[in-house]
C-alpha positions in Angstrom: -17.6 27.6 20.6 -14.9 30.5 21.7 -11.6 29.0 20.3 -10.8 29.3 23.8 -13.4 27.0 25.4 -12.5 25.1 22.3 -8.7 24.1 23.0 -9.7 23.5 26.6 -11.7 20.7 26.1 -9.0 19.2 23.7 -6.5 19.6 25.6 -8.5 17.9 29.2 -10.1 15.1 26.3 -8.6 11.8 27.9 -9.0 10.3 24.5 -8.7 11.1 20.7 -9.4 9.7 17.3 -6.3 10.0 15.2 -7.0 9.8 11.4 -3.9 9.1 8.7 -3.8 8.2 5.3 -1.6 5.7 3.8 0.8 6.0 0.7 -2.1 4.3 -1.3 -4.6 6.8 -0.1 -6.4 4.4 2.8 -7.7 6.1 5.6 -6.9 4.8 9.0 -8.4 5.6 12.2 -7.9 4.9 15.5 -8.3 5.9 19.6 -5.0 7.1 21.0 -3.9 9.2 24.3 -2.5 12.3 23.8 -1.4 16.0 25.7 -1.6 19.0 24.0 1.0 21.8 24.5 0.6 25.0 22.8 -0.1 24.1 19.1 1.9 20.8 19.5 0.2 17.3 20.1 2.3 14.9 21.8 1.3 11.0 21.5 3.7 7.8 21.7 3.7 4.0 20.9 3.1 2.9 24.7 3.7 -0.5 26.3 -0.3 -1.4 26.1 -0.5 -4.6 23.9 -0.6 -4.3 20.4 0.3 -6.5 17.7 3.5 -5.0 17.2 5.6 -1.8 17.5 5.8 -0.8 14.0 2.1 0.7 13.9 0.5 1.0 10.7 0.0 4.8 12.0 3.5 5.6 12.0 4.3 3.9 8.7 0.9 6.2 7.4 2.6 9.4 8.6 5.8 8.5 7.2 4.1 8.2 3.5 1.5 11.2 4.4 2.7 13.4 7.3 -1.0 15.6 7.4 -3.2 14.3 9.8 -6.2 15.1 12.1 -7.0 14.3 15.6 -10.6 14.7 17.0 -12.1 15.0 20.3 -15.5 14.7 20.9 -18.4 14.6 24.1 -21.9 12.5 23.3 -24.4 12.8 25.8 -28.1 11.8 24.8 -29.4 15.3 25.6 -27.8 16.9 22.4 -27.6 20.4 23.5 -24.3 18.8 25.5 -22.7 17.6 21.8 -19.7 19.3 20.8 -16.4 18.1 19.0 -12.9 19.4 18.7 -10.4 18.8 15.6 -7.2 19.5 15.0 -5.5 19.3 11.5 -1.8 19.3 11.2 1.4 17.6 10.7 2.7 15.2 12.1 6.2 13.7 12.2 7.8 10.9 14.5 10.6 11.5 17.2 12.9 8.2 18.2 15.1 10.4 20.8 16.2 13.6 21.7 14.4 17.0 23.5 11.3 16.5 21.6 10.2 13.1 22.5 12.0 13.9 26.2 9.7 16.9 26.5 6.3 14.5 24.9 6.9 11.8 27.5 7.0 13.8 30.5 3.7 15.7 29.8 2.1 12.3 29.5 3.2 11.1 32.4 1.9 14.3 33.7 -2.0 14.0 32.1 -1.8 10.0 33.0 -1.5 8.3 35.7 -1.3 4.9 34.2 2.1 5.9 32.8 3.7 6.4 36.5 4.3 3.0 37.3 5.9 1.9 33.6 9.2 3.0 33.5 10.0 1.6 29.8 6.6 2.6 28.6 7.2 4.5 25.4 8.7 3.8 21.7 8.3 6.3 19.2 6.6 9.4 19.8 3.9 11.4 17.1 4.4 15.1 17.2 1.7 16.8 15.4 2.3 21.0 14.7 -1.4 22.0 14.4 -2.2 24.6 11.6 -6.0 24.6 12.1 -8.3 23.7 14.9 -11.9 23.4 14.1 -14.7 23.1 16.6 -18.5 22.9 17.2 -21.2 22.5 20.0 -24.8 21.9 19.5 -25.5 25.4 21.4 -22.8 27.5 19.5 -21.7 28.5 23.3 -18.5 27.9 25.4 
């Protein structure tokens, strides 16, 4: 797939699987929202219900800030698979033009956001440094 084509269909993916490793080397995996900008990722700790605010991701990133985010489209006539990763690092914004700039893009890419006005904690910026794709044809 034409790196291109490639960053396209990251960046319209409504959803991502966020991998992290944890300071004792434990792999941790899970669905997040996200916008991409350029070869930033933007995601944040939203409102939805979760056990608490202080995700295991975020503690993950602190101890290992290199992560990978993948994107991905299954249909059951395989010549329609294709996946999109990107590596990186990540760090975590609390305040200021970063997280500012992260939250407004989201709001932007979903809707859901619109109507929760203290929707977002902590915010995962991720500075991709290598994006790695594949489809089943080889073609955009």
């Amino acid at each position: 797939m034409h790196a291109d084509e490639a960053r396209r269909r990251f960046g319209d993916a409504r959803v991502g699987r966020l991998a992290t490793v944890s300071a004792d080397g434990a792999p941790q995996v899970v669905p997040i929202v996200f916008v991409a900008d350029g070869a930033l990722v933007f995601s944040a700790v939203d409102a939805k219900p979760k056990s608490s605010r202080g995700l295991k991701r975020l503690r993950n990133i602190e101890a290992n800030p290199r992560v990978s985010l993948l994107v991905d489209h299954y249909n059951e006539a395989w010549e329609h698979l294709w996946w999109v990763r990107a590596d990186g690092t990540a760090r975590i914004e609390e305040w200021g033009p970063g997280r500012d700039r992260a939250i407004e893009l989201l709001r932007a890419k979903y809707a859901q956001y619109a109507g929760m006005p203290d929707a977002f904690g902590d915010v995962i910026v991720i500075t991709v440094d290598r994006w790695l794709s594949w489809s089943f044809t080889g073609e955009g």
